[in-house]
C-alpha positions in Angstrom: -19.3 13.1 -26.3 -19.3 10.4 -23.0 -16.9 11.5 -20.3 -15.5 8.9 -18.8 -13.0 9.7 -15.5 -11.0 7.7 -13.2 -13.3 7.6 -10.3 -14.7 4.7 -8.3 -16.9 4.6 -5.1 -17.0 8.6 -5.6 -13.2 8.7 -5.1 -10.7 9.8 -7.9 -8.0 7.4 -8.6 -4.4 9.8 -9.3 -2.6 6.0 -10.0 -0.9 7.5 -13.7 -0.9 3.3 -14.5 -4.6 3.0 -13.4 -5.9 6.1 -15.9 -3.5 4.5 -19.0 -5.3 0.6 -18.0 -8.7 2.2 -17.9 -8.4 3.9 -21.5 -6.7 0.8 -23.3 -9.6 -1.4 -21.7 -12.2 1.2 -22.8 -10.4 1.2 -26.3 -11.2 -2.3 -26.4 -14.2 -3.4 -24.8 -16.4 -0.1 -24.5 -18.5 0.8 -27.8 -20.8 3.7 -27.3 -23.0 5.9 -29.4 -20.4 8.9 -29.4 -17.0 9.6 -28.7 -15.4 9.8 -25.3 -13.3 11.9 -23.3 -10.8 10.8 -20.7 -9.3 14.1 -18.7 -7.2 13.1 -15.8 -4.4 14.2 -13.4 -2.1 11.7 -11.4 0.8 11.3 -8.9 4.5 11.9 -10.6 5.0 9.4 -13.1 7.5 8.8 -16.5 5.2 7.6 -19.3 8.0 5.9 -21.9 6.9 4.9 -25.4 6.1 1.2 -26.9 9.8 1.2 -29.2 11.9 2.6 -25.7 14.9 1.7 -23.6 13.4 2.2 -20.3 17.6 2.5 -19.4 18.6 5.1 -22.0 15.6 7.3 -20.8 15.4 7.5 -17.0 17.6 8.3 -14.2 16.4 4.9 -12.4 18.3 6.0 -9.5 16.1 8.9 -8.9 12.8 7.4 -10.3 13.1 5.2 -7.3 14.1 7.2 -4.7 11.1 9.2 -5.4 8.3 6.9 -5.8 7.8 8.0 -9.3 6.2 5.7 -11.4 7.1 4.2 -14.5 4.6 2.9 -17.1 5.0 1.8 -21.1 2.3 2.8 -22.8 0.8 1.0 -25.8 1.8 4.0 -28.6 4.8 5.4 -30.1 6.7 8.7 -28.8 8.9 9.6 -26.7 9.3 9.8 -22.6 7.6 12.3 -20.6 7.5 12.7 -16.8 3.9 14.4 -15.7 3.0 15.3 -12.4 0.1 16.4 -10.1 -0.1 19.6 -11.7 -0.5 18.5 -15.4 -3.6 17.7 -16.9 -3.6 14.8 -19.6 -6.7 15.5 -21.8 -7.2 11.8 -24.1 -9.8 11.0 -26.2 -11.5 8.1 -28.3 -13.2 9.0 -31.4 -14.3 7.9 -34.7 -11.8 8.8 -37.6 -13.4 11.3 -39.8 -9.9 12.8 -41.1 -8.4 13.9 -38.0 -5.9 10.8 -37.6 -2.4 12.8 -38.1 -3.9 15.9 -37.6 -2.5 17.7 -34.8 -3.6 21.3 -35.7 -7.4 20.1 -35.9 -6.8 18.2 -32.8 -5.7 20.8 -30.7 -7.5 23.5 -32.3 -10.9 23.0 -29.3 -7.6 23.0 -26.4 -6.6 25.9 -27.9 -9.7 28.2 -28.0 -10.2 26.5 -24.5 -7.3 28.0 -23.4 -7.5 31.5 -24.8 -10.8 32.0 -22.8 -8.9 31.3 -19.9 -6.6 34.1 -21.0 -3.3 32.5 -22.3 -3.3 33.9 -25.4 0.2 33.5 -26.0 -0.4 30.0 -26.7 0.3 28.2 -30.5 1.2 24.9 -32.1 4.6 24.8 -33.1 6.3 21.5 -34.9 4.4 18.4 -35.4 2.4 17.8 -32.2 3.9 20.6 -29.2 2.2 23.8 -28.1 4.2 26.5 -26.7 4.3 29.8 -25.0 7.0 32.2 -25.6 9.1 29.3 -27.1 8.4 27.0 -24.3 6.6 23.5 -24.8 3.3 23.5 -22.3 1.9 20.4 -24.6 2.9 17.1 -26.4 0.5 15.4 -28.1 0.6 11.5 -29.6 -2.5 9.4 -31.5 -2.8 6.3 -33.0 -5.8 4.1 -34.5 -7.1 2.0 -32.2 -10.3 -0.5 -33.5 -11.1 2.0 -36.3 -11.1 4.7 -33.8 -8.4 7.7 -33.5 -6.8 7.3 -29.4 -4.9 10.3 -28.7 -4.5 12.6 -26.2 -1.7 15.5 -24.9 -0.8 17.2 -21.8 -1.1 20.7 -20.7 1.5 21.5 -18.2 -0.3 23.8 -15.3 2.6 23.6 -13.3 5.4 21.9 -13.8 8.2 20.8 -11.9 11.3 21.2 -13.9 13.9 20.1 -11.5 11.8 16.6 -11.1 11.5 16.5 -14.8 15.1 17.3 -15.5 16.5 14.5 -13.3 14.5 11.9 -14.0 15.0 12.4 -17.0 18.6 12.4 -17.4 19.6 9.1 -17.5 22.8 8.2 -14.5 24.1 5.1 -17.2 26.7 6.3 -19.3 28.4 4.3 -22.0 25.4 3.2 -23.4 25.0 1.9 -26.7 21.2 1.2 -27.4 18.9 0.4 -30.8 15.8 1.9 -29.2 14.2 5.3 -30.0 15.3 8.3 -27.7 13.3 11.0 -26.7 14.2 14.8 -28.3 14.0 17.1 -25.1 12.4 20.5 -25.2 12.8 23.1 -23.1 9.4 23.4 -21.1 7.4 25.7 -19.3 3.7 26.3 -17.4 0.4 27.7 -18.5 -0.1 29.2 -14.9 1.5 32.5 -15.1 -0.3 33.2 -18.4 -4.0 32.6 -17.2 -6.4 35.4 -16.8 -6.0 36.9 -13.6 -9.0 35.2 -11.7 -7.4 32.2 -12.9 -3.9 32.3 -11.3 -4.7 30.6 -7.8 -7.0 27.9 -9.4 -6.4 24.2 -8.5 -5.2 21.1 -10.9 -8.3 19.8 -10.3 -10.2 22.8 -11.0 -8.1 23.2 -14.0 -9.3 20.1 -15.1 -12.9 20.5 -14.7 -12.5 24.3 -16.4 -11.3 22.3 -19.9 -13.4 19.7 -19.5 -16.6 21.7 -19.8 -14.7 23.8 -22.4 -14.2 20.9 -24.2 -17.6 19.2 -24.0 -19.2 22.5 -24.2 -21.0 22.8 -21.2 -20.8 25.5 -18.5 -21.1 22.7 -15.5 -19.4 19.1 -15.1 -23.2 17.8 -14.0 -24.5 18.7 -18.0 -21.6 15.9 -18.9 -23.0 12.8 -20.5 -21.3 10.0 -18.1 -20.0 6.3 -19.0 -19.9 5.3 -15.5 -17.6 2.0 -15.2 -19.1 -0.6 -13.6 -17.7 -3.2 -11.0 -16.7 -5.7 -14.0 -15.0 -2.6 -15.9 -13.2 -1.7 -12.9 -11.8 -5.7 -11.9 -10.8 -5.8 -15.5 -8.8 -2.7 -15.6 -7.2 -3.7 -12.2 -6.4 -7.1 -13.8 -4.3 -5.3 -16.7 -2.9 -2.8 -14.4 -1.4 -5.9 -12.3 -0.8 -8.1 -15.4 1.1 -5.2 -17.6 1.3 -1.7 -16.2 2.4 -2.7 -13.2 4.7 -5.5 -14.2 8.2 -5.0 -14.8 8.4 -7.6 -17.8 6.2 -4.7 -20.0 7.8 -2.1 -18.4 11.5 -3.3 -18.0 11.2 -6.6 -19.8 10.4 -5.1 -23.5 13.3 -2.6 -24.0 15.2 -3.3 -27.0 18.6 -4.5 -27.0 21.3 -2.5 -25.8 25.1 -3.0 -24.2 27.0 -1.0 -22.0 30.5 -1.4 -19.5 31.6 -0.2 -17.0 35.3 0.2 -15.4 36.7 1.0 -12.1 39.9 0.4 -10.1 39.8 -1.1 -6.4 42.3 -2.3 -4.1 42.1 -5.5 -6.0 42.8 -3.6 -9.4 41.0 -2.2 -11.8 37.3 -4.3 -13.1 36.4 -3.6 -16.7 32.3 -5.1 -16.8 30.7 -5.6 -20.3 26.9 -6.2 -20.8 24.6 -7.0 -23.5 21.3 -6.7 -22.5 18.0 -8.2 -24.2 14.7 -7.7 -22.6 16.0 -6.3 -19.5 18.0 -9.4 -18.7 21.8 -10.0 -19.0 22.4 -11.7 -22.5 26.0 -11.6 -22.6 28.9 -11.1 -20.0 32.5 -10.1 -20.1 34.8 -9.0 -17.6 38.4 -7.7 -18.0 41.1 -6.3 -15.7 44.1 -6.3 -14.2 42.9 -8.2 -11.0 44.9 -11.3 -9.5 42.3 -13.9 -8.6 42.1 -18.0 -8.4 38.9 -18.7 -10.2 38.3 -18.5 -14.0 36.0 -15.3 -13.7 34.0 -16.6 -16.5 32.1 -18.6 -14.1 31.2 -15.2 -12.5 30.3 -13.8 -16.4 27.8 -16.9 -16.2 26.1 -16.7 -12.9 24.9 -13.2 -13.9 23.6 -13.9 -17.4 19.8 -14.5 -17.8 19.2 -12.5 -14.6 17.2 -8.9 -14.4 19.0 -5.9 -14.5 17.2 -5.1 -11.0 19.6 -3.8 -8.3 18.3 -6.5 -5.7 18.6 -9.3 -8.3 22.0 -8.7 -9.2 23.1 -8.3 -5.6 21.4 -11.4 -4.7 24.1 -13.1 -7.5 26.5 -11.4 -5.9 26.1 -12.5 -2.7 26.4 -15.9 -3.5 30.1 -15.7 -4.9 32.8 -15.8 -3.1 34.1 -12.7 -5.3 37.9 -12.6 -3.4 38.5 -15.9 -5.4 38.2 -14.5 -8.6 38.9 -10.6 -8.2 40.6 -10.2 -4.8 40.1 -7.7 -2.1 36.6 -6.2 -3.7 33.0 -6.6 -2.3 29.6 -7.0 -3.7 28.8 -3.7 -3.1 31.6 -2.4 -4.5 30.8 -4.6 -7.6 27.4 -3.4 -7.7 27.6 0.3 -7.8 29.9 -0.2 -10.2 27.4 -2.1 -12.4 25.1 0.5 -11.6 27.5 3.4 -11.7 
């Protein structure tokens, strides 16, 4: 089995949308005489799944505040928020029965771990593994040019009051056709390691399962794919082009509507929004306001625009909003949208 690892230039790469590029590229352009390996660790980041709300499953509020990432991968399931101290063990492999397997999957993870002491561990469900009824694993795969891609976690650490809010979504009053996660209580694989174990780094975590996995006692017996220049400007291409780009991210979650009410000096503002591919579809706003205009030419000016914070205020800053609504402002208007 090839390992392949996010490293260029002799430096490791912890971008979570860099590691996700470099295995859908590999998926599709790499072809190699055995299967291959991917084990990686990255800065905080909320993986959704390909049939997601993006909306429905974050607290956008807090994503951003924190510089956590969000990517869409290419696969079902449902959202998960990983961090430095989790280790995401993926793999590409030919399909001799496995596909839909999740016991013979995680069977080698398994055995890893109970020589690293954490004995307690088992496969509960479909695709989790837990300890003491706590989920330290998800697992996913899918076919993928006649080979099985899959892959799960294995929670080290975790940080459960990052996890928690980011993934509680702020929007209320949501009404949306796309899948929603189920959330499990969750818990680490730290305090059940053998004792020479307890202090050990994600990194030497990582390298610990990896050799477990490939069944060598040192990461310099691994059989390398080593990605070339090319590899690596392709991958940075479809980071730029689709990890990174809102219209994947943002732009394909399915179609959902929400409103929103408040009351201001001006009165109260009841806001109605059907969204479709991140962008404002429809627009309807009621109240008991007094203003001049026909606030249907405001419903109008924000249609077809991103549900982005800074695009919407940008709108809103155009319009004189005291001619239709009265004594409110746009940021008033805004937080309200975004309430």
């Amino acid at each position: 089995m090839y390992l392949i690892e996010p490293i260029r230039n002799g430096k490791y790469i912890a971008d979570g949308a860099v590691a996700l590029a470099m295995q859908v590229y590999v998926q599709q352009h790499v072809f190699l005489d055995d299967d291959i390996l991917f084990p990686y660790y990255c800065e905080p980041k909320v993986e959704i799944g390909k049939f997601q709300n993006a909306i429905v499953e974050i607290n956008e509020d807090y994503l951003k505040e924190n510089n956590i990432l969000l990517v869409r991968r290419d696969t079902g399931g449902g959202a998960v928020y990983v961090d430095s101290g989790a280790v995401n063990v993926c793999y590409l492999i030919q399909d001799n029965g496995i596909f839909g397997d999740f016991k013979r999957a995680y069977a080698p993870a398994i055995r890893a771990l109970n020589e690293l002491g954490v004995t307690q561990v088992e496969q509960t469900g479909r695709n989790d593994l837990v300890i003491e009824g706590k989920k330290v694993s998800g697992a996913a795969m899918t076919i993928s040019n006649n080979r099985v891609y899959g892959g799960y976690s294995l929670l080290l650490d975790v940080d459960v009051e990052a996890m928690e809010k980011v993934l509680h979504p702020n929007r209320k009053k949501i009404e949306s056709k796309g899948i929603k996660s189920v959330r499990s209580r969750v818990g680490s694989i730290r305090p059940f390691l053998a004792y020479e174990y307890q202090a050990i780094t994600t990194d030497e975590f990582k390298n610990l399962m990896t050799c477990k996995l490939l069944g060598i006692t040192s990461l310099d017996q691994a059989k390398r794919y080593e990605l070339t220049d090319d590899d690596w400007a392709a991958i940075n291409q479809l980071v730029a082009d689709k990890y990174k780009n809102w219209e994947w991210n943002y732009g394909n979650s399915p179609q959902y509507s929400y409103h929103r009410d408040g009351r201001f000096a001006a009165g109260t503002i009841d806001i109605h929004l059907d969204m479709d591919k991140g962008r404002i579809a429809h627009c309807k706003i009621y109240g008991d306001f007094f203003g001049k205009g026909d606030v249907s030419e405001v419903e109008q000016a924000l249609i077809g625009h991103r549900m982005e914070k800074d695009d919407i205020r940008m709108v809103l800053e155009t319009i004189d909003l005291s001619r239709y609504f009265g004594k409110v402002s746009a940021d008033e208007l805004l937080e309200l949208i975004f309430s």
